[in-house]
Backbone atoms as SQL, in Angstrom:
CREATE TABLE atoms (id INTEGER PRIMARY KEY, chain TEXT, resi INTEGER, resn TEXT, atom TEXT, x REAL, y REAL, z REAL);
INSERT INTO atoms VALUES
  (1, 'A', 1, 'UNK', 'N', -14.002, -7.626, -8.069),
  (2, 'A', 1, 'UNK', 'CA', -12.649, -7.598, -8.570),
  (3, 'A', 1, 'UNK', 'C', -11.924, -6.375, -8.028),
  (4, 'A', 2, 'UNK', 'N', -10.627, -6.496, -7.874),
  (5, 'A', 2, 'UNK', 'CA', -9.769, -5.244, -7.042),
  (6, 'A', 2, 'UNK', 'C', -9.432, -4.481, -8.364),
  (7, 'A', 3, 'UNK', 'N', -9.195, -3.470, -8.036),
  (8, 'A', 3, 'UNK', 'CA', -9.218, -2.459, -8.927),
  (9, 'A', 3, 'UNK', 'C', -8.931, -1.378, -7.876),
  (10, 'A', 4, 'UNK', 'N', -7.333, -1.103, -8.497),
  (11, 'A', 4, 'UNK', 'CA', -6.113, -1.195, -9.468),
  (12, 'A', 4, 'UNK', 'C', -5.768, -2.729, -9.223),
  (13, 'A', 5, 'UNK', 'N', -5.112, -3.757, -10.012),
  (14, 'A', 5, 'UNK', 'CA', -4.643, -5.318, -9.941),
  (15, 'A', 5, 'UNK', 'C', -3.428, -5.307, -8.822),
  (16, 'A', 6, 'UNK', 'N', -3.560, -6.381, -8.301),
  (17, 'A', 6, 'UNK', 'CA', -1.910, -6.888, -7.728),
  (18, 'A', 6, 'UNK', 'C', -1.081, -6.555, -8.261),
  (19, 'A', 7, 'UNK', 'N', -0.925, -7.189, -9.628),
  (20, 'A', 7, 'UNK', 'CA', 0.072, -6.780, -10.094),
  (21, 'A', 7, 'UNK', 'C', 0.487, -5.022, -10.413),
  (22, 'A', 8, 'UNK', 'N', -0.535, -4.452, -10.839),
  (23, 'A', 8, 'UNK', 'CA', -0.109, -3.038, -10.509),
  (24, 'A', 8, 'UNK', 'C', 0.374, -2.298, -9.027),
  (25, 'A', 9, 'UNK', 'N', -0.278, -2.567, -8.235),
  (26, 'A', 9, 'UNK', 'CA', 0.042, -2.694, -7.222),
  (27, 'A', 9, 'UNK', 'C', 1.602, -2.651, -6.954),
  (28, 'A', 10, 'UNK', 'N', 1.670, -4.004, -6.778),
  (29, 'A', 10, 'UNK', 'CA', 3.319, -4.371, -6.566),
  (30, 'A', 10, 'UNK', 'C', 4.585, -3.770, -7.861),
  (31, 'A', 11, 'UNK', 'N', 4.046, -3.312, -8.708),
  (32, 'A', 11, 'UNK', 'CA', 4.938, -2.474, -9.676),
  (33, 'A', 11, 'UNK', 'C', 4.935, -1.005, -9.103),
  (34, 'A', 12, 'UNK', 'N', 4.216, -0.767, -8.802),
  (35, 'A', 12, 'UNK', 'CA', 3.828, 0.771, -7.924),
  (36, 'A', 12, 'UNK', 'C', 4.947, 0.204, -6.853),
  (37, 'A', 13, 'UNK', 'N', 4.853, -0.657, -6.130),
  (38, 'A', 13, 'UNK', 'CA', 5.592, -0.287, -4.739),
  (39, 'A', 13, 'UNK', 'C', 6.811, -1.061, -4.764),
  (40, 'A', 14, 'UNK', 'N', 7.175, -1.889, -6.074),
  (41, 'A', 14, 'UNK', 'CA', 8.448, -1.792, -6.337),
  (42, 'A', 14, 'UNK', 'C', 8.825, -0.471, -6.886),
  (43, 'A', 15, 'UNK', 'N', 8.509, 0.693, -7.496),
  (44, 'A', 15, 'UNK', 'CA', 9.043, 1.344, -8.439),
  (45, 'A', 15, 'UNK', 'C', 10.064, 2.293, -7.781),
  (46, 'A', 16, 'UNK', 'N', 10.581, 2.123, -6.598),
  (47, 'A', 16, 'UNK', 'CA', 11.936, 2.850, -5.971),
  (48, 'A', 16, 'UNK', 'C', 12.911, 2.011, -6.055),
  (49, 'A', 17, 'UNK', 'N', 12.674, 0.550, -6.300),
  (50, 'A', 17, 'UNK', 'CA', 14.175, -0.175, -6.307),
  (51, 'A', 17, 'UNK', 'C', 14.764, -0.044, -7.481),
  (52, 'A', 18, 'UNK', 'N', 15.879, -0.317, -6.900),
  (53, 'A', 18, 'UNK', 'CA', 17.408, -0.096, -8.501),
  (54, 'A', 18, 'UNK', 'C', 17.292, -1.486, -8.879),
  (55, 'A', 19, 'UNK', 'N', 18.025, -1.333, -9.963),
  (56, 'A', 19, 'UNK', 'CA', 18.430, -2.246, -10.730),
  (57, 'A', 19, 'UNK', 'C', 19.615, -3.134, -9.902),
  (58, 'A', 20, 'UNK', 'N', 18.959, -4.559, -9.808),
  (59, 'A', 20, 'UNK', 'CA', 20.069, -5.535, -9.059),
  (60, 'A', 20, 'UNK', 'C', 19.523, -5.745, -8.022),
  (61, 'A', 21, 'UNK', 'N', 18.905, -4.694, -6.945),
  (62, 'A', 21, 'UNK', 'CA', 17.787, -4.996, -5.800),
  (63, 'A', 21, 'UNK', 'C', 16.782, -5.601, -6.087),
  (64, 'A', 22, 'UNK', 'N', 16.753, -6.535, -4.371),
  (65, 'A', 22, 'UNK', 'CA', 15.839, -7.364, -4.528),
  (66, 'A', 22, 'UNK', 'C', 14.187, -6.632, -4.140),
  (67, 'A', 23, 'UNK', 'N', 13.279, -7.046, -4.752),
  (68, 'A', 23, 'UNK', 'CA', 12.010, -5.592, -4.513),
  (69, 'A', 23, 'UNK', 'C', 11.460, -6.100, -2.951),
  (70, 'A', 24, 'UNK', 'N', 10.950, -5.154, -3.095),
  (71, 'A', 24, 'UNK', 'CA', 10.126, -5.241, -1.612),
  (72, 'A', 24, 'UNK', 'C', 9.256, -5.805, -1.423),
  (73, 'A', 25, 'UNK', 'N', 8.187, -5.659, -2.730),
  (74, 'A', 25, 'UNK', 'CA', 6.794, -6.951, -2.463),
  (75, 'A', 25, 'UNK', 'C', 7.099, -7.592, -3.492),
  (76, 'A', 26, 'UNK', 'N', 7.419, -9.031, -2.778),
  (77, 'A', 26, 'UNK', 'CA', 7.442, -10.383, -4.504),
  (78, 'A', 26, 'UNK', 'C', 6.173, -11.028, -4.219),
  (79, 'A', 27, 'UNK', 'N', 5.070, -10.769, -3.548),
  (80, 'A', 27, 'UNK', 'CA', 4.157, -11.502, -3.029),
  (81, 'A', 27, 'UNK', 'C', 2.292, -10.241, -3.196),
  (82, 'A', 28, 'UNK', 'N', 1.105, -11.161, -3.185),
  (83, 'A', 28, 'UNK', 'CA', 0.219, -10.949, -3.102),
  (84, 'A', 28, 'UNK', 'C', 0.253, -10.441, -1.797),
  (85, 'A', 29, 'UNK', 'N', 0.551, -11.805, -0.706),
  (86, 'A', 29, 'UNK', 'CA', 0.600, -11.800, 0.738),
  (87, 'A', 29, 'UNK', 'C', 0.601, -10.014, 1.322),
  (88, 'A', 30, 'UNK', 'N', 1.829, -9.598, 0.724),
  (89, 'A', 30, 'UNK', 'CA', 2.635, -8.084, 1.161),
  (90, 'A', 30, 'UNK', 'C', 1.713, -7.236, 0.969),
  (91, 'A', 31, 'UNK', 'N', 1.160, -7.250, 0.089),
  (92, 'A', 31, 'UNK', 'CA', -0.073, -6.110, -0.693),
  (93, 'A', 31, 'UNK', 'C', -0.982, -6.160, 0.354),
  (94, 'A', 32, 'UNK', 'N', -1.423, -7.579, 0.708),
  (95, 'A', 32, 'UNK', 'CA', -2.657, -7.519, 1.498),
  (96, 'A', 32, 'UNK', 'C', -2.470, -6.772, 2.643),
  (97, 'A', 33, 'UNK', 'N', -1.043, -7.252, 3.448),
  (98, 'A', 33, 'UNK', 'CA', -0.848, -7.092, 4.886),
  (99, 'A', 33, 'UNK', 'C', -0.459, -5.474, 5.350),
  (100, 'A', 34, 'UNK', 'N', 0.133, -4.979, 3.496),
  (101, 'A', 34, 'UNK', 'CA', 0.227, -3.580, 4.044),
  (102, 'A', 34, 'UNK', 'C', -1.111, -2.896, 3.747),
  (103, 'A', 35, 'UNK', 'N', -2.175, -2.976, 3.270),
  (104, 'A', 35, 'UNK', 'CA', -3.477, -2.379, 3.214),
  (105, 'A', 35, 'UNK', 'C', -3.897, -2.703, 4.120),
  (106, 'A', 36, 'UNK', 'N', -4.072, -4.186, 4.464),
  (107, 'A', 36, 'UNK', 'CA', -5.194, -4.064, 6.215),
  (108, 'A', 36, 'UNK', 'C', -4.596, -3.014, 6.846),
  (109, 'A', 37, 'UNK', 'N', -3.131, -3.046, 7.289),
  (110, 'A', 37, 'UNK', 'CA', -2.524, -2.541, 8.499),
  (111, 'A', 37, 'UNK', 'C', -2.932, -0.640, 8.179),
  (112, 'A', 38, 'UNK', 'N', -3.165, -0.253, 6.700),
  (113, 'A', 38, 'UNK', 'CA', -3.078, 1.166, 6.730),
  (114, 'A', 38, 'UNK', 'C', -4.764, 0.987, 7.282),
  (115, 'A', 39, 'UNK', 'N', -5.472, 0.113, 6.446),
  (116, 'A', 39, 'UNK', 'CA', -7.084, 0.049, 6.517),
  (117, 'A', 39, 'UNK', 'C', -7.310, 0.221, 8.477),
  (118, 'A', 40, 'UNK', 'N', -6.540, -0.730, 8.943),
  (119, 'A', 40, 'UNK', 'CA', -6.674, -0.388, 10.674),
  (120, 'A', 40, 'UNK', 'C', -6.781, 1.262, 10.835),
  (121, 'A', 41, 'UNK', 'N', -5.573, 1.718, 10.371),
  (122, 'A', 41, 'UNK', 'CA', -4.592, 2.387, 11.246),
  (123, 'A', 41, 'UNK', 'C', -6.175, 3.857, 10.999),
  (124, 'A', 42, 'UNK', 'N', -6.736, 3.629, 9.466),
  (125, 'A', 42, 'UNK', 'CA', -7.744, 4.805, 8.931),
  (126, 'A', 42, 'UNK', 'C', -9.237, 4.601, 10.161),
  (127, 'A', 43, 'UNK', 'N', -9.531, 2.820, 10.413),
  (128, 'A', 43, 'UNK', 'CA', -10.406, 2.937, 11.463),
  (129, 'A', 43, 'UNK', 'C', -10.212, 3.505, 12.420),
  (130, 'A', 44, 'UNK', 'N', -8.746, 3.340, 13.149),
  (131, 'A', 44, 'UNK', 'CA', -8.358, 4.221, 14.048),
  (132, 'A', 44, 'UNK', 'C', -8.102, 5.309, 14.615),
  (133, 'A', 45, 'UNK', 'N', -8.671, 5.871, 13.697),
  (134, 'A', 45, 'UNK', 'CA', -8.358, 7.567, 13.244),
  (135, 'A', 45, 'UNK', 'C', -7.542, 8.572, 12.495),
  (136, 'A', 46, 'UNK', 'N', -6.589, 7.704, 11.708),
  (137, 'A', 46, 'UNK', 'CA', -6.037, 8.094, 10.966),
  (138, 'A', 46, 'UNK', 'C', -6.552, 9.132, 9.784),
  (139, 'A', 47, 'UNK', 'N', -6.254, 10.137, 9.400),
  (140, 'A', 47, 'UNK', 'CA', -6.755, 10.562, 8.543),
  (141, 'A', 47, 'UNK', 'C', -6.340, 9.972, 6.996),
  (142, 'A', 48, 'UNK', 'N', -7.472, 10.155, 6.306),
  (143, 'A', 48, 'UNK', 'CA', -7.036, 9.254, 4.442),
  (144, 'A', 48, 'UNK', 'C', -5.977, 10.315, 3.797),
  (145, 'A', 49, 'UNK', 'N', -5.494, 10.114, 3.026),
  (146, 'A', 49, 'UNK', 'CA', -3.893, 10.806, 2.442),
  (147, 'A', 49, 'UNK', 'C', -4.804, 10.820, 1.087),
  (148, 'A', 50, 'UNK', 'N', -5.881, 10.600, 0.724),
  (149, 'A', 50, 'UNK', 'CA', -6.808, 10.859, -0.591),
  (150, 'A', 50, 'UNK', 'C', -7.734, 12.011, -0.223),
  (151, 'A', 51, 'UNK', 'N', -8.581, 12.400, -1.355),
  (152, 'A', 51, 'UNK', 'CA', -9.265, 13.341, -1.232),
  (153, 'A', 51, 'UNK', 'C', -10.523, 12.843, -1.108),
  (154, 'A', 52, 'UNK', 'N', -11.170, 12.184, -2.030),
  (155, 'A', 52, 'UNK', 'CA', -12.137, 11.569, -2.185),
  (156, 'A', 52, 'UNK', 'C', -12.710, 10.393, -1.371),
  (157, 'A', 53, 'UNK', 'N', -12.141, 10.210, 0.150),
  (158, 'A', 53, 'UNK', 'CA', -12.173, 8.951, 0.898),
  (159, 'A', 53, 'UNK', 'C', -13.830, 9.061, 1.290),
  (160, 'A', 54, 'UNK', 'N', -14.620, 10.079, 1.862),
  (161, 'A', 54, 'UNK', 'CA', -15.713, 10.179, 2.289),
  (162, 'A', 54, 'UNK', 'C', -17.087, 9.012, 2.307),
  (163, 'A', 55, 'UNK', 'N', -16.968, 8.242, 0.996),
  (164, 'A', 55, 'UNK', 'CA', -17.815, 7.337, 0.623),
  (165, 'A', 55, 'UNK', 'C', -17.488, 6.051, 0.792),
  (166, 'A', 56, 'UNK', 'N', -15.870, 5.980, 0.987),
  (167, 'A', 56, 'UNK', 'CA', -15.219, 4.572, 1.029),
  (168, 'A', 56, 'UNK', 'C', -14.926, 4.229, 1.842),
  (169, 'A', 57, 'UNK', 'N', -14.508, 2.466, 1.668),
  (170, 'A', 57, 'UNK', 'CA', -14.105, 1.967, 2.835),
  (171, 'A', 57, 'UNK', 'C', -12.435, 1.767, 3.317),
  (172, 'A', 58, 'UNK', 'N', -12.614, 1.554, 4.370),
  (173, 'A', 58, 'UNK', 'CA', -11.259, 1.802, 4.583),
  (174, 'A', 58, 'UNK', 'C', -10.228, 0.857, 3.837),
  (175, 'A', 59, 'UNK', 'N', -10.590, -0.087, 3.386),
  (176, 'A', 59, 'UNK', 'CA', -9.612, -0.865, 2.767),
  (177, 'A', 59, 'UNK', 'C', -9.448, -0.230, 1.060),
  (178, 'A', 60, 'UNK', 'N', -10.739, 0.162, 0.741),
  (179, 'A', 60, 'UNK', 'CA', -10.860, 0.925, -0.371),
  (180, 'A', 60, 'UNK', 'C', -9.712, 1.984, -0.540),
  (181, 'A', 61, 'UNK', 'N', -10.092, 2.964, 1.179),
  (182, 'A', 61, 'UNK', 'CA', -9.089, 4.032, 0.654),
  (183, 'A', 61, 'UNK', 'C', -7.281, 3.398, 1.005),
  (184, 'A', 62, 'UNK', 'N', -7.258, 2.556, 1.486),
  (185, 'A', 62, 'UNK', 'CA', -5.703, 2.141, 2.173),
  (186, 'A', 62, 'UNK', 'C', -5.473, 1.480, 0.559),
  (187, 'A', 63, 'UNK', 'N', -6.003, 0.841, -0.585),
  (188, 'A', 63, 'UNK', 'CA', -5.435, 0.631, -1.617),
  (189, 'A', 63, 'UNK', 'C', -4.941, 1.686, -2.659),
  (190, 'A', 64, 'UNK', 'N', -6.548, 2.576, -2.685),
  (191, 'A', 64, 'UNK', 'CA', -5.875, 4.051, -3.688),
  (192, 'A', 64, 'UNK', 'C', -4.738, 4.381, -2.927),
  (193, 'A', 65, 'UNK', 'N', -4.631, 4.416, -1.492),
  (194, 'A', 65, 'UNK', 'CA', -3.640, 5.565, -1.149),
  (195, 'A', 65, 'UNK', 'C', -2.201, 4.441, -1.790),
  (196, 'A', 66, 'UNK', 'N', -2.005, 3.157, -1.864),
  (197, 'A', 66, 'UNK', 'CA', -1.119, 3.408, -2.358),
  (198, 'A', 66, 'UNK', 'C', -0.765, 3.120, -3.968),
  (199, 'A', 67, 'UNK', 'N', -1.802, 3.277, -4.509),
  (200, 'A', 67, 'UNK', 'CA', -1.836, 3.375, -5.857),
  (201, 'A', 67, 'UNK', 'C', -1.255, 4.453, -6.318),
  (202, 'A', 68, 'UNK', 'N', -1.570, 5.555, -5.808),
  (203, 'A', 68, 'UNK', 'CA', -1.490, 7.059, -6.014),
  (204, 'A', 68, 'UNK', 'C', 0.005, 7.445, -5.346),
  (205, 'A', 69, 'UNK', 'N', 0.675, 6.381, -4.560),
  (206, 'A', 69, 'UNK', 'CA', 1.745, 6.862, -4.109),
  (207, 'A', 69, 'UNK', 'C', 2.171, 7.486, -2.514),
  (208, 'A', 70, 'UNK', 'N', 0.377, 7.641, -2.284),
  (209, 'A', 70, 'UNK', 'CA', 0.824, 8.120, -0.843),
  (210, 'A', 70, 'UNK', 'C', 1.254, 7.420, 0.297),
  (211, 'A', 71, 'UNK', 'N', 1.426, 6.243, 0.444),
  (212, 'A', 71, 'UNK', 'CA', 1.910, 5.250, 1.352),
  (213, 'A', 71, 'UNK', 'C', 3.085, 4.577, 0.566),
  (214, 'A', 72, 'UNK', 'N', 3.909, 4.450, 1.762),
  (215, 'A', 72, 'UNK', 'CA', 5.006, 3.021, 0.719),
  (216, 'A', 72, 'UNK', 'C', 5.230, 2.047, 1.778),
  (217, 'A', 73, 'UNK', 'N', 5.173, 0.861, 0.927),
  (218, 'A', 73, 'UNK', 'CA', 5.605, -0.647, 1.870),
  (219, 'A', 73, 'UNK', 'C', 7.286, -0.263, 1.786),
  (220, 'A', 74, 'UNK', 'N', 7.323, -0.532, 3.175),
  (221, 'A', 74, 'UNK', 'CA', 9.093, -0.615, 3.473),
  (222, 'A', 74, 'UNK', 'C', 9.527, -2.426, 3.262),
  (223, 'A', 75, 'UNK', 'N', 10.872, -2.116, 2.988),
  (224, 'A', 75, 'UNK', 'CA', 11.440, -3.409, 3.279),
  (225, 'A', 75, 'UNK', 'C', 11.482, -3.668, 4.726),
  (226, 'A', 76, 'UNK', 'N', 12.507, -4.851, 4.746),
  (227, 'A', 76, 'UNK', 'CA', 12.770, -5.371, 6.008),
  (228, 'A', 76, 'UNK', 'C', 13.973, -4.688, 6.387),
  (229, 'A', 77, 'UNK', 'N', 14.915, -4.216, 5.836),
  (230, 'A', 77, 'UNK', 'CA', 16.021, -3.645, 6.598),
  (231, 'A', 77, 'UNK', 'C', 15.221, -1.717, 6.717),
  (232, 'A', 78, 'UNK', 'N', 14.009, -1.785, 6.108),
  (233, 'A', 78, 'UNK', 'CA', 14.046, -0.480, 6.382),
  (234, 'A', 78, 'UNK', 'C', 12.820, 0.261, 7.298),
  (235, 'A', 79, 'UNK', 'N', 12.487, -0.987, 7.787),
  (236, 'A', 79, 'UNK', 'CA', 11.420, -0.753, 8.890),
  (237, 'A', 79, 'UNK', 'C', 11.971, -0.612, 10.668),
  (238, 'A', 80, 'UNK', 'N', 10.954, 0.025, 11.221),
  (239, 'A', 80, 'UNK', 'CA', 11.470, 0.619, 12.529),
  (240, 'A', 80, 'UNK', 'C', 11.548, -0.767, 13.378),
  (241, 'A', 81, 'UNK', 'N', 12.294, -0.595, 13.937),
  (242, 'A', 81, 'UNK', 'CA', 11.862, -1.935, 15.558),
  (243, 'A', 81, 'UNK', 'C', 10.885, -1.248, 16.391);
């Protein structure tokens, strides 16, 4: 079982939108696609934005990190080309 839930999750990475905006993740899908992509980016050499990553896996640490806040899923108008 995942641990922290989807749904926490996606309340975490809605919690910058205003009131009347539409959120950024309405989907499971979003959650997943932005953890693989950090989970890559940590195989790749990225360093973990946690303290405690040493024992975990990378998908492990690409979820705390954004549990804890240190990563954020962008929207679509607010991502780079």
């Amino acid at each position: 079982m995942l641990h922290p839930s989807y749904s926490d999750l996606m309340a975490i990475a809605n919690s910058d939108v205003e009131e009347g905006e539409h959120p950024v993740v309405q989907s499971r899908y979003s959650i997943v696609m932005a953890t693989s992509k950090r989970a890559r980016q940590i195989i790749a050499g990225d360093a973990p934005l946690i303290d405690d990553a040493d024992d975990k896996k990378p998908l492990s640490i690409a979820v705390e990190e954004l549990y804890k806040s240190k990563i954020k899923i962008l929207g679509d108008d607010e991502s780079e080309n």
